[in-house]
N, C-alpha and C positions, 0 to 999 in steps of 0.2 A: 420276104418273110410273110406277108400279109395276102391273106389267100380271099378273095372278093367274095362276102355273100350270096349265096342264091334262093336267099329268106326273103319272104312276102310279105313281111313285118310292113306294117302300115304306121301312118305316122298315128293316127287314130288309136288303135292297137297297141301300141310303144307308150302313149301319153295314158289310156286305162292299166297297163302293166305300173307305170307309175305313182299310181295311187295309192298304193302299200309304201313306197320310199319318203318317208317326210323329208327328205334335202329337194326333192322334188316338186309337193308341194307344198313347201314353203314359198314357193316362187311365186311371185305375178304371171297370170297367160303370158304375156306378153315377151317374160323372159324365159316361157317354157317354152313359145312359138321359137325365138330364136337360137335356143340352143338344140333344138330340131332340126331347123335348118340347118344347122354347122354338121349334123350326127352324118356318119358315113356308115353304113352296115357295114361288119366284118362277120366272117363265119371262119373257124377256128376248130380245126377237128380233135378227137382224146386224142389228148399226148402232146398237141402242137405246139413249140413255142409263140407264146405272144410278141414279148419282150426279151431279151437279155440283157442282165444285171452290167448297167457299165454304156449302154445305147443310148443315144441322145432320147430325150425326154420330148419326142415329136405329138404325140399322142394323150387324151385323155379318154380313160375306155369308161363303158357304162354298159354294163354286165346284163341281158335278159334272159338269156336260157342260158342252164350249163351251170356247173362250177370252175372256179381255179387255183390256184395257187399261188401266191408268192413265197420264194424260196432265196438263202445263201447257201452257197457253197463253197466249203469250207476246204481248204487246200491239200486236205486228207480225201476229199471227193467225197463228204460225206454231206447232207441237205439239213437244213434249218429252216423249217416251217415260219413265217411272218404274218402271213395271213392263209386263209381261207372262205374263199367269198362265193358265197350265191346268191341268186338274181333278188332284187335290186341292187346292185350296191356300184359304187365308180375308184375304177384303180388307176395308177400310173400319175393321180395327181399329186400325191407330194413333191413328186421330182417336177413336174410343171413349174409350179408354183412355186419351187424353190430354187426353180434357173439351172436343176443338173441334171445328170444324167439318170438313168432309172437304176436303184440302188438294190435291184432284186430282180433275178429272173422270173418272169411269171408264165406258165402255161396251164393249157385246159384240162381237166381233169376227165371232160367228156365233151361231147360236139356242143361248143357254147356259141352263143349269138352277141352279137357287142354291137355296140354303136361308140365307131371311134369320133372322136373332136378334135381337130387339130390345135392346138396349143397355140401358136400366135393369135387365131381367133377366140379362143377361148377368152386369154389374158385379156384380149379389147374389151371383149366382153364382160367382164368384172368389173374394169374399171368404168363403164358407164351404166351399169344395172346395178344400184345399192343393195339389192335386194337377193341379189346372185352373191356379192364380195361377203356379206354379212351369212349367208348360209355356206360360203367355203371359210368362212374361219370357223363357225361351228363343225364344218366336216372334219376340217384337220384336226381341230382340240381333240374331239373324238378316237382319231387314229390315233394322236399322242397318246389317251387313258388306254387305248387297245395296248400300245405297246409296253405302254408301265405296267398294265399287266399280264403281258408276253414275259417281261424282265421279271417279275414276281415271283411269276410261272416257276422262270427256270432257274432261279437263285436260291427260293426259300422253299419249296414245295420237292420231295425226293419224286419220282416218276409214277408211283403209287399215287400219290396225292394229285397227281397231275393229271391223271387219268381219269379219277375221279370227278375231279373239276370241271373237267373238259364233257365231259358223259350228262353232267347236272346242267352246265352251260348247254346244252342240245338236245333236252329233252323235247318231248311231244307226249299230250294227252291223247291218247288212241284207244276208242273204246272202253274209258277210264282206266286204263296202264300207263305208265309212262314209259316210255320207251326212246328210241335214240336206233332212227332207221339207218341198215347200213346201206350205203349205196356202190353199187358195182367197183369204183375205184377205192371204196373203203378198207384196202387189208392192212395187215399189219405193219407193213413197211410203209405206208401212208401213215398209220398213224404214229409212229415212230418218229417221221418225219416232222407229224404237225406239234407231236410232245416231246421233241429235241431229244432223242436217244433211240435205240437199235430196235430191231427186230425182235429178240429173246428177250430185252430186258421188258420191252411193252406183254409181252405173250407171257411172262409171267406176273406182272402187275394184272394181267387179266384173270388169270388163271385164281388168283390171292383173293381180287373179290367176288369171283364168283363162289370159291371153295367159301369164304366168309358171309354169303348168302346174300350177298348184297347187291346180285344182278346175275342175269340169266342173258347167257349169248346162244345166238343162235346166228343163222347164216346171215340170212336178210335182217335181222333186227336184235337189239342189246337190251334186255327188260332190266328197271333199274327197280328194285322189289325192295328196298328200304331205304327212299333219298334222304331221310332222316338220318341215318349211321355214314350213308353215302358221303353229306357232307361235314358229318364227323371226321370221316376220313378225308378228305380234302383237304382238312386245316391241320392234321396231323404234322 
């Protein structure tokens, strides 16, 4: 499954990349040095599976270029969005750290760069760097609030609202607009996927705020022209 980098990624390079990640550094050098050493480049092309939902949990990946995905798949063959990660961030360790298998398929959404860890080193690793275990229970709490409010998402919020949410959750200041750039894997059946319902049903949740003046689409980028009403509608 696992197709060998042929990235120039330097360790130098890899350790300034994470300077934006606070799980990073939070670390002492000393357990940044060594979770360097364990790092194994992967490179990962669009579309590629990483993982598959149900694989031993061999691996802990740490994301630098690219985005990806984690996804369920639902016995109807239809995708459920879990995450969506861009560089900085580290996936595959829940199931580590929890002794099972990976509970999500995850692939790249475009040519991504990883640095894999393998899991028996990792877990030594925690247990004699206090400073490592204390920043993986803060990572995890974290993915717990991600997922309470994944479950929010899609329990109390109709698909309108969700869309919403998800658009304020991604903004960017550019040029003083706010905006929410789309990126080449961004259509409608991704986002469908990552706001747990169909094609048509996302295309007309867009279509409602845009006619309601509350964002402006465009190919490459989503202008949100009143986040004030925007997340009015979010809580709706």
């Amino acid at each position: 499954m696992y197709t060998r980098s042929t990235s120039t990624q330097k360790p130098d390079s890899v350790r300034s990349a994470f300077q934006t990640f606070p799980f990073f550094i939070s670390l002492k050098t000393e357990t940044q040095d060594a979770i360097l050493n364990l790092a194994i480049p992967r490179h990962f092309s669009s579309g590629q599976v990483i993982y598959l939902e149900g694989e031993p949990a061999e691996h802990v990946f740490i994301l630098t270029k690219g985005w990806v995905k984690a996804t369920k798949i639902t016995k109807e063959g239809r995708e459920q969005g879990l995450m969506f990660l861009k560089p900085v961030e580290i996936f595959g360790d829940i199931a580590v750290f929890a002794g099972t298998s990976y509970p999500g398929t995850t692939t790249a959404l475009e040519d991504a760069e990883t640095l894999a860890i393998p899991a028996p080193a990792l877990l030594k690793l925690v247990t004699s760097h206090h400073d490592l275990s204390a920043a993986v229970i803060q990572r995890l709490s974290q993915r717990v609030l991600g997922f309470i409010d994944l479950v929010e998402d899609l329990s109390l919020r109709n698909v309108e609202a969700r869309l919403a949410c998800s658009l304020l959750r991604n903004v960017q200041v550019v040029d003083g607009q706010n905006v929410v750039p789309r990126r080449d894997w961004t259509t409608l059946d991704q986002m469908a996927v990552r706001l747990g319902t169909v094609r048509d049903v996302i295309s007309r949740a867009m279509k409602n705020l845009e006619t309601a003046g509350l964002i402006r689409v465009e190919k490459n980028t989503i202008y949100l022209l009143d986040p004030i009403k925007l997340a009015q509608r979010a809580e709706e």
